[in-house]
VOBA-123394 format. One record per residue (C-alpha): residue in one letter; x, y, z. Coordinates in steps of 0.1 Angstrom, whole numbers, plus 2048, in hexadecimal, padded with zeros to 3 digits. Layout:
BEGIN
aXYZ;...
# end
This chain:
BEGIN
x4B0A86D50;x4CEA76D3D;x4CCA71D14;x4DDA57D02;x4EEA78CF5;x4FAA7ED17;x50DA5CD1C;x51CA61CF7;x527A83D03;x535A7AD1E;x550A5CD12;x56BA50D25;x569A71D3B;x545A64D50;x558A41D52;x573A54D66;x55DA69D78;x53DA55D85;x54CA42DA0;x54FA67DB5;x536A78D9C;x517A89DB7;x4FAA73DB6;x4E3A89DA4;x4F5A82D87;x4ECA5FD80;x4E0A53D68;x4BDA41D70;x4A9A42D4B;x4B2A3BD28;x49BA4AD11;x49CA40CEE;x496A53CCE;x479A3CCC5;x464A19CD8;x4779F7CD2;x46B9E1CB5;x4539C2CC1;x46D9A5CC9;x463982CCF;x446982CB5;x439960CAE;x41B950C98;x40A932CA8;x3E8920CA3;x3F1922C7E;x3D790CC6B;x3CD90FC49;x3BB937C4D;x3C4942C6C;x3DF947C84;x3EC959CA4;x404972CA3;x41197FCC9;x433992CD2;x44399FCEF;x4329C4CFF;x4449DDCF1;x4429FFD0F;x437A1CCFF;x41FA0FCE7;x3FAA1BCE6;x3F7A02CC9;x4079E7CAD;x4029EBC88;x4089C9C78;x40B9C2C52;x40799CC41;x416997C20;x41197BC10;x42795FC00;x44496EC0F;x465968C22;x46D985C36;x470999C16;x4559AEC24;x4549BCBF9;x4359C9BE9;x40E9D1BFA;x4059BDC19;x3EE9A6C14;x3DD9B5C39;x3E49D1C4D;x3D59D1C72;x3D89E4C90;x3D99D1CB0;x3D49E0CD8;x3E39C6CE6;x4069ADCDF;x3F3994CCA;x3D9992CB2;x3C8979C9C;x3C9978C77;x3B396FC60;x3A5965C3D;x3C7958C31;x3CE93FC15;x3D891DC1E;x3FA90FC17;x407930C13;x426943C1F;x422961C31;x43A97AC43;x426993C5E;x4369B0C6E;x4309C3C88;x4359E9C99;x4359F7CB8;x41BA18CB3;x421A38CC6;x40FA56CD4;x42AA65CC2;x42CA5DC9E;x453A69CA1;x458A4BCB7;x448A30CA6;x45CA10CA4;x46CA00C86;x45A9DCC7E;x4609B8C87;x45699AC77;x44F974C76;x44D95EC5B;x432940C5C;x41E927C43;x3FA922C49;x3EF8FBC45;x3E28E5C22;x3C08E5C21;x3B88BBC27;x39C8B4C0A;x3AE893C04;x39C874C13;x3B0855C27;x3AF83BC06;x3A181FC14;x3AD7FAC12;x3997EEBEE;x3A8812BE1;x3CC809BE4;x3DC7EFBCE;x3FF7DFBC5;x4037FABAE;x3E9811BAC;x3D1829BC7;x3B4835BC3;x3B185ABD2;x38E867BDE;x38888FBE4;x36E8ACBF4;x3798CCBE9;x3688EABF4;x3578FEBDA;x371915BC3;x38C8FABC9;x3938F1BA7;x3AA8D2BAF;x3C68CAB97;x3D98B5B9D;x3E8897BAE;x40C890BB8;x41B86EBC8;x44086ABC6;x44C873BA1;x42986DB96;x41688BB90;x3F3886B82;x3DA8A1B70;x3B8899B80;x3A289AB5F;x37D8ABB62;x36D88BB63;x383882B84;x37C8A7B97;x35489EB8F;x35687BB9F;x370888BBC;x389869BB5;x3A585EBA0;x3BB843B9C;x3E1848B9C;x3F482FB8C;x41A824B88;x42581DBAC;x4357FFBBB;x42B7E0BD1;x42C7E7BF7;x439809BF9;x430827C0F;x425846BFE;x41B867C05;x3FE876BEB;x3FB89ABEA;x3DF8B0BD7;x3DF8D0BC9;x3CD8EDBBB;x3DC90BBAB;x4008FCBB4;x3F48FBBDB;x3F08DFBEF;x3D18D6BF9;x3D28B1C0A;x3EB89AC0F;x3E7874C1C;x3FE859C1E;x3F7833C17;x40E812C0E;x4087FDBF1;x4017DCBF7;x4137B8BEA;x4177B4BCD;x3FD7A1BB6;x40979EB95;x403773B94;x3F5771BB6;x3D675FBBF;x3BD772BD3;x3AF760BEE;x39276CC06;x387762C27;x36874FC1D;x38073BC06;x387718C0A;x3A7721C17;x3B76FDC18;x3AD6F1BFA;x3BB711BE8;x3DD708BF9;x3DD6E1BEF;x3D26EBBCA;x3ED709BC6;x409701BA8;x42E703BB8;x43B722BC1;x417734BC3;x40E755BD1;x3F0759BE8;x3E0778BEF;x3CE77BC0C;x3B3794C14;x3A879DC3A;x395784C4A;x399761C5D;x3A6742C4B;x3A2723C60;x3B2703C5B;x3956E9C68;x39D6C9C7D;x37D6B9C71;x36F698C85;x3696A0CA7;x3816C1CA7;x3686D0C91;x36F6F2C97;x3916F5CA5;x3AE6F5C8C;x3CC6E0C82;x3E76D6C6B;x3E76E4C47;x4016D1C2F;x4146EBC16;x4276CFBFF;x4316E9BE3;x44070DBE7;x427723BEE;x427749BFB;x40D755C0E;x406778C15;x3F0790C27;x3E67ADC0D;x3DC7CBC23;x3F87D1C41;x3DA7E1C52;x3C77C2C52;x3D77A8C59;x3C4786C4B;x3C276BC68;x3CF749C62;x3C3731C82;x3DA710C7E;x3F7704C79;x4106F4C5B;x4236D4C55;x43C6D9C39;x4436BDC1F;x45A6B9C04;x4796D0BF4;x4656EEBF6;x465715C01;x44B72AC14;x44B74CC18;x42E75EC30;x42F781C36;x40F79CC42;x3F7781C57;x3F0775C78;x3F474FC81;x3DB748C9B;x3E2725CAD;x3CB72FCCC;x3A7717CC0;x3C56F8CB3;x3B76D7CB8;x3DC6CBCBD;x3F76DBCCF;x4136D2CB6;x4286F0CA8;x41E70CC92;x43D6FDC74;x4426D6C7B;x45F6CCC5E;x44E6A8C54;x464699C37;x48668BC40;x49168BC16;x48B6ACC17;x4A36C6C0B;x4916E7C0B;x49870BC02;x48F728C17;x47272EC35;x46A74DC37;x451760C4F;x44E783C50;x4357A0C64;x423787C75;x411784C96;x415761CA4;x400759CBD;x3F4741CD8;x3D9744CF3;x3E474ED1B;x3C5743D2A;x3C274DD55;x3A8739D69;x3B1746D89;x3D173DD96;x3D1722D78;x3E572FD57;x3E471AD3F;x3EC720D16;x3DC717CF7;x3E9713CD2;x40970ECC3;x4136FDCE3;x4336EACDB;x440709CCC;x44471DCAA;x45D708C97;x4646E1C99;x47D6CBC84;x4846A6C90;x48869AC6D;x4AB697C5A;x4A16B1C41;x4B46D0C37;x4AD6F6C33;x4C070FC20;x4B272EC3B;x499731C53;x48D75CC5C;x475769C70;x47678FC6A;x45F7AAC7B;x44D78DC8B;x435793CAE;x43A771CC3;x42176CCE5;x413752CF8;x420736CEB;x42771FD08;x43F706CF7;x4336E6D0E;x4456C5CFF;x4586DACE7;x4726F8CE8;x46471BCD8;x47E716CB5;x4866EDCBA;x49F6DECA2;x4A66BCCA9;x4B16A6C8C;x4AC6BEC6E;x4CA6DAC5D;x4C66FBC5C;x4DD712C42;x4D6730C55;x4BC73DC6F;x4B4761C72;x4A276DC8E;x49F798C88;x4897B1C93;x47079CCA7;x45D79ECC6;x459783CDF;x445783CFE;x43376FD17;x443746D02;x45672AD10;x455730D35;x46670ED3E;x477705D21;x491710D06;x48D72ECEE;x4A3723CD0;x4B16FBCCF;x4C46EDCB6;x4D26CBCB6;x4F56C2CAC;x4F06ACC8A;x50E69AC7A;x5256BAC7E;x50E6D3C68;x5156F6C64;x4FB70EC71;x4FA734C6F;x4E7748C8C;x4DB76CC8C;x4C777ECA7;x4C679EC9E;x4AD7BDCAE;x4937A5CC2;x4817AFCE1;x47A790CF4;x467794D16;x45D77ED34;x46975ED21;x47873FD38;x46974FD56;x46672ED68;x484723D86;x49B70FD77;x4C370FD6D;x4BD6F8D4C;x4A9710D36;x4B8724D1E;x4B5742D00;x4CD72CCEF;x4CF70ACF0;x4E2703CD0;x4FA6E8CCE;x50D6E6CAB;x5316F0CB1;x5346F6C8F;x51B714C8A;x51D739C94;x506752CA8;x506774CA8;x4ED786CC1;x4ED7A9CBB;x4DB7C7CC9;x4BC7B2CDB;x4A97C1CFB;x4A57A1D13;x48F7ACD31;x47E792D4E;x48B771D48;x49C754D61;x4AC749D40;x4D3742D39;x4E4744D1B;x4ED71FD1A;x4FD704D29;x5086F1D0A;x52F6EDD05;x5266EACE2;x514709CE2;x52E720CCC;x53773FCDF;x52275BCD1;x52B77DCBF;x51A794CD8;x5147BBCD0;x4FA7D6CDE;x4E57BECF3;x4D27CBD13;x4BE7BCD2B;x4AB7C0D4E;x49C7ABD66;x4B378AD59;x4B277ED7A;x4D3761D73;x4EE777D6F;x502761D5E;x4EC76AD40;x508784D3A;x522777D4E;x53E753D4D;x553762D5E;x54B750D81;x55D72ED88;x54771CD9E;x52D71DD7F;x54371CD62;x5346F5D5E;x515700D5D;x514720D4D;x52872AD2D;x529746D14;x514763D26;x514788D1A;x534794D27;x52C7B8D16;x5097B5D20;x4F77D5D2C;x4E47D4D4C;x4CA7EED47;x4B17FAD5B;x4887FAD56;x4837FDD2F;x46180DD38;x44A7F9D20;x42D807D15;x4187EDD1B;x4267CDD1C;x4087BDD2B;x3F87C3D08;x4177BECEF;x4227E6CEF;x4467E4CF7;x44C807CEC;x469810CFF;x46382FD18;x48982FD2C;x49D846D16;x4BF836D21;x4B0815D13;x4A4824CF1;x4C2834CE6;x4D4812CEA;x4C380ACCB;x4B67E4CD8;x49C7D1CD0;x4847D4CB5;x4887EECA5;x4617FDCA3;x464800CCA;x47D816CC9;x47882DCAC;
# end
């Protein structure tokens, strides 16, 4: 047998000497002067008292002594907290504190004291304990939350912290297991954390809703309508969960129509989580301004198939539309081979009236199954639009056979285009050379499409020499079956196609997550890290 203090010994000289050295002399064992330390030690299965400790076999060892300290960093300083003695590579600890840091160490245990090994340790953090309750909708408020708790028995709870807020949970609060934290601000996110003895011992995160300082709080088993017609100009409505219908009356008693807004009005959903339902549509009259945010527009039971926004006065010169986090929805209705469509038929937006708008936005919006029969899905005929801003949208299953956005050329006006971040899937799906994403025809105006995800359309982008030529960047698409959609470049067409994608990105399947249903969560990695589309289906 060879020592390590042979090979020392022997130095350069054995280096010279082994390639004609006898056999016999070879070295075939190392023996050390004591067992390895444990390597690869790792805690898993940490929850708030427990957790897992296992390491790598260490040969030679009858047995492993391990030692827990507690709120430590691989100081290892002081008493352990636990000292155990383990048979095997792994073992289970118990009884610790939660939201603690620990470091645990082990060593390899010999026959021979002489050659026990030297320790080896991991450093972990066992779980908050979770005695904090989800708040639930009537608990959270523009600028308040109410916080509910169950704390186990010798859990003295102290206090509450939410941002730079940090409230002292009196007696009368630990008896009744809730408290009310105020000071925050109108539809924010937060994360609320309690504590007890400067631990952390639940933690739950919530979003304030809309403001309501001035608002009007409406309810679903309010008269809706007559709320609307009797609001002062520039009034706030607050609308809890629930459906809001706008009645037809006569014989369409039942089905919805047409609700007039003739003074600036916002209307708002209060609780993101629940969105109130609004089945009907609006005619807009007069200089005014609306601003909807948080709902769902329902024009699936309409007793007319008009537009969900029909511009009425022609003297009007109005401020700003804006709609914002809304689902707007029709009705795809399959009776056998039949498909036919219900609600908001003629499309989402009409103007065939010489009025004027500073800005139209639709922001964070969902768009299906509007059919757009008669009308184009956003159809400006006679009316002027400042600006139009299309972001962060979703649009499926609308305007198989006819246009996506039209705007007509009035008197030489200047119009300014964005389409920013929209997913916009099986739209103009019906044969045809004449339908279009764009059919815009002001030469004077701009358009800038930017980082969209177009997949399973017959569409082009137009065939309008008025059309201006777009700012194109980051757009990708798939299944656009007229590949002039990206392309001009091809003579025998140029009369009929102009201004494609030249930069376009043919991509392949985005892998949707369920399109069928509205999830287009993207699952193709190479189409995610392009950064198109909506930007909650990518994230």
């Amino acid at each position: 047998m060879k020592t390590l203090k042979n090979i020392l010994g022997l130095g350069l000289v054995a280096l010279t000497l082994t390639a004609c050295s006898d056999v016999a002399d070879e070295i075939t064992e190392l023996t050390l002067g004591r067992n390895l330390s444990p390597i690869d030690i790792e805690a898993k299965n940490v929850n708030e008292t427990t957790a897992n400790l296992q390491w790598k076999a260490v040969e030679g060892a009858v047995s492993y002594k391990i030692e827990v300290f507690a709120n430590d960093s691989l100081t290892f300083a002081g008493t352990p907290q636990q000292t155990l003695t383990s048979e095997t590579n792994s073992i289970a600890l118990k009884n610790l504190d939660y939201d603690t840091k620990y470091s645990a160490r082990v060593q390899a245990i010999s026959l021979d004291p002489s050659r026990d090994s030297k320790f080896h340790g991991v450093f972990f953090r066992t779980s908050a304990k979770q005695f904090l309750k989800n708040p639930k909708e009537e608990d959270i408020a523009d600028r308040s939350v109410t916080l509910t708790w169950e704390a186990e028995e010798g859990y003295d709870v102290s206090t509450i912290v939410i941002g730079s807020i940090t409230h002292k949970i009196t007696d009368e609060e630990k008896a009744a297991g809730k408290a009310t934290v105020e000071g925050l601000t109108p539809e924010t996110t937060y994360t609320a954390y309690l504590y007890y003895n400067d631990k952390q011992c639940g933690n739950r995160s919530f979003t304030t809703i809309m403001d309501l300082n001035g608002a009007t709080l409406v309810h679903s088993g309010d008269d809706f309508v007559q709320i609307v017609a009797d609001a002062e100009e520039g009034a706030v409505l607050a609308l809890y969960g629930g459906n809001y219908d706008i009645p037809a009356g006569g014989d369409n008693e039942g089905l919805s129509t047409s609700l007039k807004i003739e003074k600036s009005i916002t209307i708002n959903g209060i609780f993101p989580t629940n969105k109130p339902v609004i089945t009907g549509r609006f005619e807009l009259y007069g200089s005014i301004s609306v601003s909807m945010s948080n709902l769902v527009l329902d024009g699936q039971n309409n007793a007319t198939t008009d537009q969900l926004f029909n511009l009425k006065d022609a003297n009007a010169q109005m401020g700003t539309i804006t709609v914002k986090n809304c689902e707007i929805k029709g009705l795809k209705v399959v009776a056998g081979e039949t498909v036919s469509y219900k609600g908001y038929n003629k499309g989402l937006f009409y103007g065939n009236v010489a009025c004027s708008i500073e800005s139209v936005t639709f922001e964070d919006c969902y768009f299906h199954d509007i059919e757009t029969d008669g009308g184009d899905f956003f159809d400006i005929r006679k009316s002027i639009i400042g600006k139009v801003v299309f972001k962060n949208n979703t649009i499926y299953n609308c305007a198989a056979n006819r246009d996506l956005f039209r705007y007509d050329d009035v008197s030489g006006a200047t119009t300014e285009f964005i389409f920013e971040n929209n997913t916009i899937d099986n739209v103009i799906t019906e044969d045809g050379t004449t339908r279009r994403l764009l059919y815009i025809r002001t030469p004077n105006g701009s358009i800038i499409w930017k980082n969209n995800l177009i997949s399973n359309t017959k569409a082009v982008y137009t065939n309008q020499a008025k059309t201006p030529v777009p700012t194109y960047e980051n757009n990708a698409y798939f299944n656009c079956t007229n590949a002039s959609i990206f392309d001009d470049t091809n003579d025998a067409e140029a009369k009929v196609y102009w201004k494609g994608d030249k930069n376009g990105q043919k991509v392949d399947d985005p892998k949707y997550a369920d399109s069928a249903n509205g999830d287009f969560t993207i699952g193709n990695e190479s189409v995610k890290n392009l950064k198109v589309g909506a930007e909650k289906w990518y994230k």
